[in-house]
C-alpha positions in Angstrom: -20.4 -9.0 -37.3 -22.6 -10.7 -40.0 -20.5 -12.9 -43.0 -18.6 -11.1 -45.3 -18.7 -13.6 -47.6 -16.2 -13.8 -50.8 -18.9 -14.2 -53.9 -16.3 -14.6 -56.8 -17.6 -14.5 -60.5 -17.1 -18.2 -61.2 -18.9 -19.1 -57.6 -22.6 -20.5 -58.0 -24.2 -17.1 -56.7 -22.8 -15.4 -59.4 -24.6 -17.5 -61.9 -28.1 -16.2 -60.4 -29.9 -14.6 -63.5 -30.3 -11.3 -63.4 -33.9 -10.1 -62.3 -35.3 -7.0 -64.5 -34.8 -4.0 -62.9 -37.8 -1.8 -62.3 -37.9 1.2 -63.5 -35.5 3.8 -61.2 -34.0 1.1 -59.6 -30.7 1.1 -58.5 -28.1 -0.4 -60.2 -25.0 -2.9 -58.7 -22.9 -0.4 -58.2 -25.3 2.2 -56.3 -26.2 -0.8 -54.0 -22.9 -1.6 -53.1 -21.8 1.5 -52.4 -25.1 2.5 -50.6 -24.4 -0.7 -48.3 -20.4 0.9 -47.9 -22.2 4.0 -47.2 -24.5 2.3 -44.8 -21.8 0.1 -42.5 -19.7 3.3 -42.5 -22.1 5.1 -40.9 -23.6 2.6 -38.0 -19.8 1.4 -37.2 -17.3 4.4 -38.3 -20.2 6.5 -36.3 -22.4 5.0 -34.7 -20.2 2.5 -33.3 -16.5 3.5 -33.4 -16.5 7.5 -33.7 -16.7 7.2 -29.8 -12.8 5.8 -29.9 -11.3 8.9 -30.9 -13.7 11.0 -29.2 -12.8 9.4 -26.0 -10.0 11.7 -25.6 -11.1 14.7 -25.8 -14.1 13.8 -23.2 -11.4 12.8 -20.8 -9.8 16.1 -21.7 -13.2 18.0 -21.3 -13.6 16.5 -17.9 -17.3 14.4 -19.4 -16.1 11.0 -18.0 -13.4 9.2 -16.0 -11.5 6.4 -17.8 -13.8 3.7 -15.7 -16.4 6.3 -17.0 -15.4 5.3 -20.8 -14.5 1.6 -20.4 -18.5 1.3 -19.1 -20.0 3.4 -22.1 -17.7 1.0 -24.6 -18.8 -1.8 -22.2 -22.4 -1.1 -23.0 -22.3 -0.6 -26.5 -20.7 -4.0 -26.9 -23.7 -5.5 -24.7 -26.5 -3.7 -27.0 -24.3 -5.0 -30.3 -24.4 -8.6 -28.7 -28.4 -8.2 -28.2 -28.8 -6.4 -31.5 -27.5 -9.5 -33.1 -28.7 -12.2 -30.7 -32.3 -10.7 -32.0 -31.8 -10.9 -35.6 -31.5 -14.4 -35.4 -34.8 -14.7 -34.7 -36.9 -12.3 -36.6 -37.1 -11.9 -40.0 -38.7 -8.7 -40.8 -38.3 -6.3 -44.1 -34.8 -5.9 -44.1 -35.1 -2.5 -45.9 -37.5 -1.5 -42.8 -34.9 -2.2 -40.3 -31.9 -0.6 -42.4 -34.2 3.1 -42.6 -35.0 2.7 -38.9 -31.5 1.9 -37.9 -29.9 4.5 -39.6 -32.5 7.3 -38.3 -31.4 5.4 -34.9 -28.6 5.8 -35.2 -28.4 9.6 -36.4 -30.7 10.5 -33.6 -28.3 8.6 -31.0 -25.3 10.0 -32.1 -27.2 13.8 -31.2 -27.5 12.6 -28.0 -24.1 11.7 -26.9 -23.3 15.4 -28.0 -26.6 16.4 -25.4 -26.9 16.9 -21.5 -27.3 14.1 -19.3 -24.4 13.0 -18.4 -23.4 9.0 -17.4 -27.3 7.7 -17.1 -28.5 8.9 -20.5 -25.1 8.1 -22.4 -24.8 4.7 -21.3 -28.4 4.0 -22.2 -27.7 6.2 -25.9 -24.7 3.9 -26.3 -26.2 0.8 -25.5 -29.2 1.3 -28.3 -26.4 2.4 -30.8 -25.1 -1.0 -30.5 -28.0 -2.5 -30.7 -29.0 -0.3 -33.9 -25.4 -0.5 -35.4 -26.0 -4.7 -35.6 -29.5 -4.5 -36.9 -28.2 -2.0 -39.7 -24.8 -4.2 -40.0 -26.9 -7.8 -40.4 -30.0 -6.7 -43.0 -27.8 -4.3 -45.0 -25.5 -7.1 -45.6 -28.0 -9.4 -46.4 -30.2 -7.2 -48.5 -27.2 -6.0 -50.6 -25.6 -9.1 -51.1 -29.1 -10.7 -52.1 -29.4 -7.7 -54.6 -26.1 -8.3 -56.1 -26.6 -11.7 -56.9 -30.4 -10.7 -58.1 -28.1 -8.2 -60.5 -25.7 -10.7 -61.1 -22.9 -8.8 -59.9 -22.1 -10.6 -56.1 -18.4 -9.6 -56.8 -19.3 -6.0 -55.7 -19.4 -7.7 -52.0 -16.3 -6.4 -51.3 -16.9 -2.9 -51.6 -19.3 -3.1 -49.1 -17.5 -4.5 -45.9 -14.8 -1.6 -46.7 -17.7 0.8 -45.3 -16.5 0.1 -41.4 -13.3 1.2 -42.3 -13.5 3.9 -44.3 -15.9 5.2 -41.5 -13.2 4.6 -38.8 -10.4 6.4 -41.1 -13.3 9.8 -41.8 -14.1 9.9 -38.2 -10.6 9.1 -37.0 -8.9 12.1 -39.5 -12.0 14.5 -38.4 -11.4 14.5 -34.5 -7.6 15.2 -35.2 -8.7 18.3 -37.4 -11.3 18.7 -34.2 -8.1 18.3 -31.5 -6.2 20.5 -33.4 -9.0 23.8 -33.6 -9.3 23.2 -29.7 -13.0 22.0 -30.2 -15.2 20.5 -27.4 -16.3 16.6 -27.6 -19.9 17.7 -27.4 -19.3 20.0 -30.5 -17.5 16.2 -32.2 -20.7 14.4 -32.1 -22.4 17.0 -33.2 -20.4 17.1 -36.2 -20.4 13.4 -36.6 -24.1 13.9 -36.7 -24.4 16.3 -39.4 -22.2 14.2 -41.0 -24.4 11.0 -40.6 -27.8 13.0 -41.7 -25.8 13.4 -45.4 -24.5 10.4 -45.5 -28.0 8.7 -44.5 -30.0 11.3 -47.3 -27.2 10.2 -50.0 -28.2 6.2 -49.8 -31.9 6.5 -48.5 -33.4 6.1 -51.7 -31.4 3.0 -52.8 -32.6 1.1 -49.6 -36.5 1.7 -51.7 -35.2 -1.1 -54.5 -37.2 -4.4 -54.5 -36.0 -7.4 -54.2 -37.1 -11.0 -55.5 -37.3 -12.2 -51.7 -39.4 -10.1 -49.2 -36.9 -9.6 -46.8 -33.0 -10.4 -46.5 -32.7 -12.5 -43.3 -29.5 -13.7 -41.9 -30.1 -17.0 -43.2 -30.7 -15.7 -46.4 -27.3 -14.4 -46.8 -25.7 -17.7 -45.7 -27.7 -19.5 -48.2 -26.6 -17.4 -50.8 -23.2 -18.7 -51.3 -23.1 -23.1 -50.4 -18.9 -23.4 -49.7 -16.6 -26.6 -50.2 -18.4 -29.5 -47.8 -22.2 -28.6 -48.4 -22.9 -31.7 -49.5 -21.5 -33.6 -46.5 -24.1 -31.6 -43.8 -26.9 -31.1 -45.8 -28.5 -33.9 -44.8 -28.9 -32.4 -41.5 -26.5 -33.8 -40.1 -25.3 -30.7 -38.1 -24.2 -31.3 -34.5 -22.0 -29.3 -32.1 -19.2 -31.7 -32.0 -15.4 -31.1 -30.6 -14.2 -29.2 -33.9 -17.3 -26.8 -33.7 -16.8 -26.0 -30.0 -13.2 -25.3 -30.6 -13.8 -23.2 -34.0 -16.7 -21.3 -31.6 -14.3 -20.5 -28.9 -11.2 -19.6 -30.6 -13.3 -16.8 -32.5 -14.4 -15.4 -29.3 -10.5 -15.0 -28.5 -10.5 -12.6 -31.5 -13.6 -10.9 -30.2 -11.7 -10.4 -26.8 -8.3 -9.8 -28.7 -8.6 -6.8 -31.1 -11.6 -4.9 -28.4 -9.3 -3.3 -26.8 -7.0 -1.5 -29.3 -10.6 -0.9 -31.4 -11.8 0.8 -28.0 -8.2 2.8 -26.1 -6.2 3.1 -29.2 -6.0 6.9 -29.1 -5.8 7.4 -25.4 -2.8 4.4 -25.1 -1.0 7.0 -27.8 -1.7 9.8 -25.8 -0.4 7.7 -23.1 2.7 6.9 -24.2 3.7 9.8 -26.6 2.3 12.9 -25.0 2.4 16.3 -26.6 3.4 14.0 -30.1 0.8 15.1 -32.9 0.6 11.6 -34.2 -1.3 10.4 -31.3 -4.9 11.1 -33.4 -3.6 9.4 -36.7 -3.0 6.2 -35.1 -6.8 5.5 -35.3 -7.4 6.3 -39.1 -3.9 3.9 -40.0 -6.3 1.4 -38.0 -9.2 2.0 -39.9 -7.6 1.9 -43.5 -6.1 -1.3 -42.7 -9.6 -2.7 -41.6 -11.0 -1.5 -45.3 -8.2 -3.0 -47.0 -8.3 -6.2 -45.5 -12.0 -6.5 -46.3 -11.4 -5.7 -49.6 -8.1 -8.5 -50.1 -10.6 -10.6 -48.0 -12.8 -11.0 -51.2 -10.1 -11.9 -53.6 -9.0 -15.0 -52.0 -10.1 -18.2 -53.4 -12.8 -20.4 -51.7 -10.2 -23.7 -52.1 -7.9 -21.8 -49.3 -7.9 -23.9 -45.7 -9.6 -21.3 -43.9 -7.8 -22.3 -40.5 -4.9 -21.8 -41.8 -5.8 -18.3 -43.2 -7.3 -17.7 -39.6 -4.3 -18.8 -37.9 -2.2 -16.5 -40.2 -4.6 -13.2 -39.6 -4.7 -14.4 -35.5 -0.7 -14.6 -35.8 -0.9 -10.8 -37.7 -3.3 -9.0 -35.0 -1.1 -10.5 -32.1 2.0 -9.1 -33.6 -0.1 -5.7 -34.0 -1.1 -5.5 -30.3 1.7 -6.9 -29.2 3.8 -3.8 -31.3 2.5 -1.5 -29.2 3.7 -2.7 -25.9 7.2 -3.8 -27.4 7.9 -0.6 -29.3 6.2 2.2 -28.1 6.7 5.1 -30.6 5.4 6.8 -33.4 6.8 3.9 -36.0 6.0 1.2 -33.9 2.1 2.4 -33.5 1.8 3.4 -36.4 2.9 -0.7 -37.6 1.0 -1.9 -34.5 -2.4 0.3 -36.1 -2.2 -1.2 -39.2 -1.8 -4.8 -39.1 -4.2 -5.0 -35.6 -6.6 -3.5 -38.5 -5.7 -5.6 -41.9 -7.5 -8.5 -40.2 -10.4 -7.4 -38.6 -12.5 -7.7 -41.1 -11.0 -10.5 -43.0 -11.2 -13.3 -39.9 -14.7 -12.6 -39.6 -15.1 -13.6 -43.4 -13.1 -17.2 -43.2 -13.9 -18.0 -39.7 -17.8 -17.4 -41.7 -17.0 -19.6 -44.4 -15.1 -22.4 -42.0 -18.8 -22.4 -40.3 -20.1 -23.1 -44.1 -17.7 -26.0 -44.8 -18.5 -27.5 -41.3 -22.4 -27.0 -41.2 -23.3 -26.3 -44.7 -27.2 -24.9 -45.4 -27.4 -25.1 -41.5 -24.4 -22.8 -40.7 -26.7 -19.9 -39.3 -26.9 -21.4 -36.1 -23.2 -21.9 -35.8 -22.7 -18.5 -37.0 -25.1 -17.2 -34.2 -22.9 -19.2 -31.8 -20.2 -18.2 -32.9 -21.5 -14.5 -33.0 -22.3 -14.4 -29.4 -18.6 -16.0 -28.6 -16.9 -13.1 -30.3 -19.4 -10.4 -28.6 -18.5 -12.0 -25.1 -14.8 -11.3 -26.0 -15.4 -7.6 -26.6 -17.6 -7.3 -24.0 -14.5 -8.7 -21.1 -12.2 -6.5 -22.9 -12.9 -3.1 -21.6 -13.6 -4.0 -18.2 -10.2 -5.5 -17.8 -8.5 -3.0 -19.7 -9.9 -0.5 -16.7 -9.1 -3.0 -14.0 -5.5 -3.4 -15.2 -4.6 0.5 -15.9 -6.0 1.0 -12.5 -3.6 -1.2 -10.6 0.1 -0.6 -13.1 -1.1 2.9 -14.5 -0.7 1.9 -18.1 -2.0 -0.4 -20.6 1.1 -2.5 -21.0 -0.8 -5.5 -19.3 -4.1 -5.6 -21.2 -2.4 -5.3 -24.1 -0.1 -8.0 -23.5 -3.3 -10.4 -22.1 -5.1 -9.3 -26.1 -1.9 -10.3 -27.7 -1.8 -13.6 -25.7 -5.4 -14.5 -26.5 -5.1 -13.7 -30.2 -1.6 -15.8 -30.5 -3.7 -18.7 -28.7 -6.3 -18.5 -31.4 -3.4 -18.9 -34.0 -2.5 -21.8 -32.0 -5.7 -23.3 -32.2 -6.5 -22.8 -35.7 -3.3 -24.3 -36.7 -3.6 -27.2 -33.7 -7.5 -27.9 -35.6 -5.5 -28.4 -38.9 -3.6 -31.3 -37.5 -6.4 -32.5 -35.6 -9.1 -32.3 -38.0 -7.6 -32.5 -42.0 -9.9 -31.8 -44.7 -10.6 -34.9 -46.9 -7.9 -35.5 -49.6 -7.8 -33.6 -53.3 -9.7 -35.9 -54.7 -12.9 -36.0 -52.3 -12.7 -31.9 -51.9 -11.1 -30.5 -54.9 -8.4 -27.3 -54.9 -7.7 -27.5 -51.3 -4.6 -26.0 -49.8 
């Protein structure tokens, strides 16, 4: 995922004048909620509608579980390449967000299409691929129009777009489960859906901006964090503390993949015939939009390893719910703080890569991007593997759980290893 970053009012981006609109052109709030609109359809559809659809394809008879740890497997392999290429092109980001969201629609009609295993994996593998093109330029086109409009504190609302996608899809499939439709006849809907969705905000992605396109590196440079002025003399250099910040996010990567991908079919699993088993996935989903949103409020002064080891400690509990206490209250606990921190990690691990590598951080955050996407592409594979040889998920689980309270370990071990300068030399940190 690309940097949610947390613009606050007082921060330096904020004090970007204000560029005269054109005429028609959209205001703060229509490009903040067109870039909600935009993430919630590429990952609460294009990305994620596939979790709860999972079940009723195994139900339909479409795939095998294998079947469905391979099609999340290769939509995890076309995100990873989806970003790995926008770190090296910069074309018009408002270009790439129109084609990614036709992509997108059109992809999403062809899971709900014959062809079974060949044409779904390779459908799957260009929705990840579209999904991180649309994820990366709408970020970086809406947050460098917000701070063109002066308003960067309407960041937040964006990054709630995954989840609010995941809770819409999530709710719609139950509704779906409970009229006895077909999976074929769920993407279809999810289509429809994503062809209103797309017409509501495709006018908003027509708004100029001051800089012809909104790379990656444009939406790092936007906001310079505590500890810019120590690497911007190019110092940058993967050291020890860069290594270990890159490898402990690709434990989170690993960590929440699997929950993000089996949820519904481990509730199915565990509680069968319950009618709960299809809301665990929304609970998920509104505790990823929350979290972005709390994500924005805190205070660049904050540590940010020891936010990260808090949110690594929250997700392991989450997973680790699930195995401990599997039952209606404990999934629904597990769904909801496995989701309050998805989002939010992503921003402070972002910002840690700020502090450490200042106007250079882009290539640490591409490092650190292709980490995390190794860690969701392992998951599936040996989420398979493991329910294959015990039957359940008990053990994958427990393996996610174990990585993500390694992480928290980490983050807190980096603390002690590597303190940030005193009050005086960085002022307000905690």
């Amino acid at each position: 995922m690309p940097t949610p970053h947390s613009l606050e009012p007082e921060h330096p981006a904020a004090r970007v004048a204000a560029v005269t609109r054109p005429r028609h052109a959209a205001g703060p709030f229509a490009v903040a909620l067109a870039g909600l609109v935009s993430l919630a359809v590429v990952m609460g559809i294009g990305r994620f509608a596939f979790t709860p659809l999972l079940p009723m394809m195994l139900h339909d008879g479409t795939v095998t579980l294998d079947q469905g740890g391979w099609l999340a497997t290769v939509n995890y392999i076309g995100y990873f390449a989806g970003a790995a290429v926008c770190m090296f092109i910069q074309p018009d980001a408002v270009r790439m967000v129109r084609w990614g969201l036709v992509a997108t629609v059109l992809l999403t009609l062809g899971m709900a299409l014959p062809g079974g295993m060949p044409a779904w994996s390779l459908w799957r593998a260009a929705a990840g691929v579209a999904s991180a093109v649309v994820m990366v330029y709408t970020a970086g086109w809406c947050l460098q129009r917000l701070a063109e409009l002066g308003r960067p504190e309407l960041a937040g609302l964006i990054f709630c777009g995954p989840g609010l996608g995941i809770v819409v899809t999530g709710l719609g499939v139950s509704g779906m489960v409970g009229a006895g439709w077909h999976a074929d006849h769920g993407w279809l809907a999810f289509t429809a859906l994503a062809v209103v969705l797309v017409a509501a905000v495709w006018r908003v992605f027509a708004t100029p901006s001051a800089a012809p396109s909104a790379a990656p590196s444009a939406v790092a440079a936007v906001a310079p964090s505590p500890g810019d002025s120590d690497t911007a003399t190019g110092r940058a250099r993967l050291d020890a503390q860069t290594w270990v910040l890159t490898l402990a996010y690709g434990l989170a990567g690993f960590g929440y993949i699997i929950t993000a991908t089996f949820l519904p079919v481990i509730a199915r699993k565990a509680l069968p015939g319950t009618v709960w088993a299809d809301l665990f996935w929304p609970i998920f989903g509104a505790g990823v939009a929350v979290g972005a949103f709390l994500a924005t409020r805190v205070g660049m002064a904050h540590d940010n390893r020891k936010l990260l080891a808090l949110l690594y400690g929250m997700q392991a509990l989450g997973v680790a719910i699930a195995v401990a206490f599997p039952s209606v209250a404990g999934f629904a606990l597990s769904s909801l703080l496995a989701g309050l921190p998805f989002t939010a990690l992503v921003a402070f691990a972002m910002r840690e890569a700020r502090r450490l590598w200042g106007p250079q951080a882009p290539r640490l955050m591409g490092l650190m991007t292709a980490s995390y996407g190794l860690g969701q592409i392992a998951g599936p594979p040996l989420a398979t593997a493991l329910v294959a040889r015990s039957g359940g998920f008990a053990g994958s689980l427990a393996c996610a759980a174990a990585a993500l309270a390694l992480g928290a370990l980490v983050f807190a071990w980096m603390r002690r290893a590597w303190p940030l300068p005193a009050a005086g030399s960085r002022p307000g940190a905690a």
